[in-house]
N, C-alpha and C positions, 0 to 999 in steps of 0.2 A: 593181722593180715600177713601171707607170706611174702617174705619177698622175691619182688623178681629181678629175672636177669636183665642184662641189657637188651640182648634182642628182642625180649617179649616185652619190654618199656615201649623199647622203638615202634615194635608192631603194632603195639595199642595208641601211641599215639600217633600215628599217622592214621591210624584209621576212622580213630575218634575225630583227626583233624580234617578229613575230608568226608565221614561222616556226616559232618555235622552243614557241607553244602546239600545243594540240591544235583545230589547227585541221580544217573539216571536208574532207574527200576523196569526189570521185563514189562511194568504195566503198564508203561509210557512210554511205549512203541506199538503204534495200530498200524496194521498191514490192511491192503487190500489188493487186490491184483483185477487189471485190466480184461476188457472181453479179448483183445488180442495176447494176451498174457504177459503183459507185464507186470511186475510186480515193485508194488511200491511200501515202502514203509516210510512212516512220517512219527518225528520226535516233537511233541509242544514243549518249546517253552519259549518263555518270553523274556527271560531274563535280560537280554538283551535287547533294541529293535532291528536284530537282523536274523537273517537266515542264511542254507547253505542248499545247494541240491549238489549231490553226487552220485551219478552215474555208471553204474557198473556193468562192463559189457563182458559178457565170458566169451572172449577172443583171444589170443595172444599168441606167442611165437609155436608155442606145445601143437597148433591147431593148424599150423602149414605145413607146407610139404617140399620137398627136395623141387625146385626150379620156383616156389613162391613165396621164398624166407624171406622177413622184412618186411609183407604185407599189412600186419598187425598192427607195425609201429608205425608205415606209412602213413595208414591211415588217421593215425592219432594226429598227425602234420594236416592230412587232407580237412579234416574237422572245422580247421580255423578259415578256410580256402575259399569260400563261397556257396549259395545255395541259392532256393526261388527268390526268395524274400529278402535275403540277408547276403549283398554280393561280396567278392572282396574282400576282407580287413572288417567287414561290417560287424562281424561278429564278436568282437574285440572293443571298437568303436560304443558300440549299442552296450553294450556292455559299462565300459566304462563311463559313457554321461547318463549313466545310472546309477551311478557311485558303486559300482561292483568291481570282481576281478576273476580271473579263472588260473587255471592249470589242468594239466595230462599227465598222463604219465601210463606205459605198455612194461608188462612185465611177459615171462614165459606163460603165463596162464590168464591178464584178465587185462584188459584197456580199461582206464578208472579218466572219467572229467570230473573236475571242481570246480562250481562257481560259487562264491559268496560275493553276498549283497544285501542289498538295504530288504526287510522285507517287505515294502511297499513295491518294489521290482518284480517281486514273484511274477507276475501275469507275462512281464517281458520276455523273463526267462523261459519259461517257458515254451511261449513263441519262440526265442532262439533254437531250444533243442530243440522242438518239435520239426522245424524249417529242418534242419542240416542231417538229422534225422530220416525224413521223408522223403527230400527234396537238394542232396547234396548233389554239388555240381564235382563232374570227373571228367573235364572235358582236357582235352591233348595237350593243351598248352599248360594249363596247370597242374598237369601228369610230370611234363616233364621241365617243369621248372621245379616244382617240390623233389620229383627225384631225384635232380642236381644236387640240392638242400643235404637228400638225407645220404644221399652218397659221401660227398662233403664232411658232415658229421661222422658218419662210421668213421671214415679216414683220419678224421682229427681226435678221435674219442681214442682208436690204439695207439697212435701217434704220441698221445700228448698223457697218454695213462698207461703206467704200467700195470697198475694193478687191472683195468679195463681188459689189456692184450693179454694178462697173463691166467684171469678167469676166463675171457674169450679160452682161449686152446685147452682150458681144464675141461668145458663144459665136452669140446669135442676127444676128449683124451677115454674121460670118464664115462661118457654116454657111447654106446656104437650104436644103438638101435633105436632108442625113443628120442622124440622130437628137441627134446632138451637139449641135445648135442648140440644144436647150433644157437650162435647169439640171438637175441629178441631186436637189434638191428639191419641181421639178415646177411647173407655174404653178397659179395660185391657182385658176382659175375647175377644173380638173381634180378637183383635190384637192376641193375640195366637191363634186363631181357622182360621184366615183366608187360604183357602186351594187356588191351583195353578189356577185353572179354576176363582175363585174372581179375582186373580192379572192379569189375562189375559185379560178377559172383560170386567175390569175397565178402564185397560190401552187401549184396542181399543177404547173403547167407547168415552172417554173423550179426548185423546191426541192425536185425529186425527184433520189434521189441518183445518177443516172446525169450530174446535172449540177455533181458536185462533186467539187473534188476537196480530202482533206486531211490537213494533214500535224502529226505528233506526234513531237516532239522534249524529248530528255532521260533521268532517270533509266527507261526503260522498256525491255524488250525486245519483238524484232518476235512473238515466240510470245503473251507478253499482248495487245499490241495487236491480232492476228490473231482469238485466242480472241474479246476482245469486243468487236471490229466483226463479228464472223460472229453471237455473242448480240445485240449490240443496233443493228445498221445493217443488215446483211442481209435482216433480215426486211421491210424498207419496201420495198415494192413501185418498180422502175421505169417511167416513163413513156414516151410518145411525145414524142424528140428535142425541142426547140424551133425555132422556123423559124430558118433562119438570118439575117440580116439583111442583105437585097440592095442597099440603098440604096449608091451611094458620091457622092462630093459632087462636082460639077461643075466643072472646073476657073475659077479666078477670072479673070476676065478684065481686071479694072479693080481700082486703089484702091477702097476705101470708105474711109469717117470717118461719125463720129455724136459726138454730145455728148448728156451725163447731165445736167441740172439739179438738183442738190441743195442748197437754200439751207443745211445745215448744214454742209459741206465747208467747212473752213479754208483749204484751199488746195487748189487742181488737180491733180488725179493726169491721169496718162499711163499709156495701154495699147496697146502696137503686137502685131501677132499677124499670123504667115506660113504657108500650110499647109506644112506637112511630112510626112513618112512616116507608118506604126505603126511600133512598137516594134520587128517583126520583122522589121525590115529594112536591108539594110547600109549605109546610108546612116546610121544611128542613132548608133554610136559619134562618128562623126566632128559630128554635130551635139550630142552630150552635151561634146564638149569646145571645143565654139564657145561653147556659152550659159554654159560653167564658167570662157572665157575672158574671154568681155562680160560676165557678171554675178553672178557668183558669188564670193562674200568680198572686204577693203576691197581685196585687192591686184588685182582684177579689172578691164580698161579703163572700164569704166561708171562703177565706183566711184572711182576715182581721177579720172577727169575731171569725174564731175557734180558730185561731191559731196566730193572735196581741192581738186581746182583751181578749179573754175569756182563752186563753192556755191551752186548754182544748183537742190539735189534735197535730200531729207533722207533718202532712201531709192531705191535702185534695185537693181530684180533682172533677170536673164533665165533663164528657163528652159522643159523641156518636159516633159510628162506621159506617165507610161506608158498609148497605146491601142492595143486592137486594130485599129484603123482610124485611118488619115490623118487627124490632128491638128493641131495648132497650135505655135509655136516661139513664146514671150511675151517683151516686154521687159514693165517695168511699174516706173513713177516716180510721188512725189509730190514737189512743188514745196516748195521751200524759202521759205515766208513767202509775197509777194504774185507770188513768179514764173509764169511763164506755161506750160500746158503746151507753148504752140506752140515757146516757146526751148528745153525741154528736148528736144522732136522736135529741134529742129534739130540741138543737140548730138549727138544719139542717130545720125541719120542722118550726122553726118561721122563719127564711131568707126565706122559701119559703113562707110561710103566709104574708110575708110585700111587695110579689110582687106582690102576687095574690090580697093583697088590693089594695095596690097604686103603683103601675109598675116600671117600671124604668125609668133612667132622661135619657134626651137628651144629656147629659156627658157622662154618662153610654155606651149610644149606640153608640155614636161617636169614643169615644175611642176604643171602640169595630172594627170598621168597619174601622178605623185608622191601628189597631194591623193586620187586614184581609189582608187587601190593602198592608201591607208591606210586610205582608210574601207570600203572592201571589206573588208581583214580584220578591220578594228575591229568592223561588225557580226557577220561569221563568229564572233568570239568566244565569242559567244551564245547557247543552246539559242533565245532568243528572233528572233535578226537571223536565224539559220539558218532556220528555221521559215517566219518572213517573204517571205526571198528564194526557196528553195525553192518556197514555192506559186505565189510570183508570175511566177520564170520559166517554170514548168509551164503558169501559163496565159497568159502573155502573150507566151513566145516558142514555148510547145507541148511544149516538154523540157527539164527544170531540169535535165538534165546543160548545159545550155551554159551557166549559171551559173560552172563552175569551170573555163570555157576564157575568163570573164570578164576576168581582168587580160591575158591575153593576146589577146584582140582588144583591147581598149584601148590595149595597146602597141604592136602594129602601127597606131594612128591616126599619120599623118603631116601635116605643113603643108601638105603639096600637098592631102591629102584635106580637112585643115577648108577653104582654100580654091575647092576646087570646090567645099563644099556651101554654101558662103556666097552665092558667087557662083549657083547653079543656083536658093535658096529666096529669096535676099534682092532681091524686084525688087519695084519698086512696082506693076505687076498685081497681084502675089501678097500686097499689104499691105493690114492692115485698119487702122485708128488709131481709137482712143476718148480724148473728154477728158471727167473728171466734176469739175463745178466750180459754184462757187455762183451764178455768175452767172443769171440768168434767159435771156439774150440773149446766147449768146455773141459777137454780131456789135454789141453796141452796148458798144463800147471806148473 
């Protein structure tokens, strides 16, 4: 028998080792979609006795518009706020003496709810969304008690984050024309000015269920699930499409740079950012295993140079976000005590200079597609990771069957390919650089 290397050991056993669960297969997810168009997909298993419903609404910051930023995430707040049936707090309530629990969460491109619960609750749940769904209440006093809340948070999130304040100003540095430019928050002067007729025809527009899709995994069958979204989802009427969003962003033609003054910053952080693809496009693998090469965990180029050898960073990551639209590729540093960001740029920019020479090894990527491959199944394990990645490929590549052809295009990424795409995104045209630091002046040194 020949023998192998370490990495192909590694690979085979982690694969063998979660192989050998129940893990999920394209054939154990049935779809069916509603006469109002929803669309649902339901995962069996039972290994557990619980379940999960999550909810995916294609709404988010990318889908407003200059005077109604912030409505997206609003509404994620208003969600929990009251409805016909379910007033107040009830939602929550009802919820938990059901032995369940939830979460939200708004990005640039989607509002996602999670409930998990016992699955004998299903019927409950149900009734929950369907009520807040159909029937949410948006009346003045609870308008402007929540937009107190989230006013409040914006203010405490740049306040109390640097890295928060200093990708806030990247998004508007880097973006001039598509929606992206602004936080999934919202700016301030918006958030106070939005009047009742904005919250009303934001809320038909986008949270009618032809614009959602969602997926129920665990102990349940597709016959329950079918029976009560036809009882309590079907009957919510569908809308007229939402516009699609024409905007796309112009290509960069120059550097930028900008600097944040924050006198309580201990020390300078660093933010570089390059446009890149969306998510849906073949270009993506081969840059998920560039930024997993530059910045992701201690054995990664960034971290071993900034911050083993040179101790120059006390933190360093790169990465990129899933959008439906041409995005951004981040590095993003802070300084180790009184260092400077301009030394950490510099360091930053030779690691990127020694790839764009001579690429990366076939260790490098191995390992890389090792680290991919484990934590793909690791989440699959999951009625919960299942749930997760299912909606999100559905809405962000179009078809969650490409989910499970996922370890293999990752394996097909090769060195030659991280190296074109380093080489094609990594040019100083196409870079933006932010530094946030206490100084008042960053030119008086």
């Amino acid at each position: 028998m020949r023998k192998l290397g370490f990495a192909c050991v590694f690979f085979f056993l982690v694969f063998r080792s979660f192989n050998s669960m129940a893990v999920l297969t394209e054939k154990e997810v049935q779809t069916f979609t509603l006469n109002n168009g929803m669309k649902i997909l339901v995962v069996e298993d039972g290994s557990i006795p619980n379940a999960n419903m999550y909810t995916f609404w294609k709404v988010g910051s990318r889908n407003e518009a200059p005077g109604t930023t912030g409505l997206s995430h609003f509404f994620e707040h208003m969600m929990f706020n009251g409805s016909k049936k379910y007033g107040p707090k009830m939602f929550d309530r009802t919820m938990e003496a059901n032995g369940g629990s939830n979460n939200a969460y708004t990005t640039a491109d989607i509002t996602v709810y999670t409930n998990w619960f016992p699955a004998q609750a299903l019927e409950t749940i149900f009734d929950l969304e369907a009520d807040r769904i159909a029937h949410l209440s948006i009346g003045p006093k609870m308008v402007e008690s929540e937009r107190g809340v989230v006013a409040s948070e914006r203010s405490t999130r740049l306040e109390n984050s640097n890295f928060s304040l200093l990708y806030t100003e990247m998004l508007g540095v880097a973006f001039r024309a598509h929606p992206y430019s602004w936080p999934v928050i919202g700016h301030a002067s918006d958030i106070a000015a939005w009047d009742m007729d904005d919250l009303k025809s934001y809320y038909k527009t986008y949270y009618a269920p032809n614009n959602a899709v969602v997926v129920i995994a665990g102990d349940v069958t597709l016959e329950q699930v079918k029976k009560l979204a036809k009882k309590y989802f079907e009957p919510i009427p569908a809308q007229s499409a939402p516009k699609a969003v024409r905007t796309i962003e112009p290509e960069q033609k120059g550097e930028r740079r900008f600097y944040v003054h924050k006198a309580s910053a201990s020390s300078e952080n660093l933010m570089m950012a390059y446009h890149i693809p969306e998510e849906n496009h073949t270009d993506t693998p081969a840059l998920n295993v560039l930024a997993d090469i530059l910045g992701k965990g201690k054995s990664s180029r960034l971290y071993q140079r900034l911050i083993e050898q040179d101790k120059i960073a006390s933190s360093v990551y790169a990465f990129r976000n899933e959008s439906l639209d041409p995005h951004l590729f981040f590095i993003s540093a802070v300084a180790n005590g009184d260092i400077s960001a301009k030394k950490m740029e510099s360091v930053i920019l030779e690691e990127i200079q020694l790839i764009l020479k001579e690429g990366i090894t076939e260790q490098e990527l191995q390992k890389v597609k090792n680290q991919r491959l484990a934590d793909y199944y690791r989440q699959m394990a999951t009625i919960n990771g299942k749930a997760n990645l299912i909606g999100t490929y559905e809405v962000y590549v179009g078809d969650y069957r490409t989910l499970y052809r996922q370890p293999e295009i990752d394996n097909a990424v090769t060195v030659d390919d991280v190296l074109r795409v380093a080489k094609q995104y990594f040019k100083k045209s196409n870079q933006t650089v932010g530094i946030l630091g206490p100084k008042e002046d960053i030119y008086a040194q």
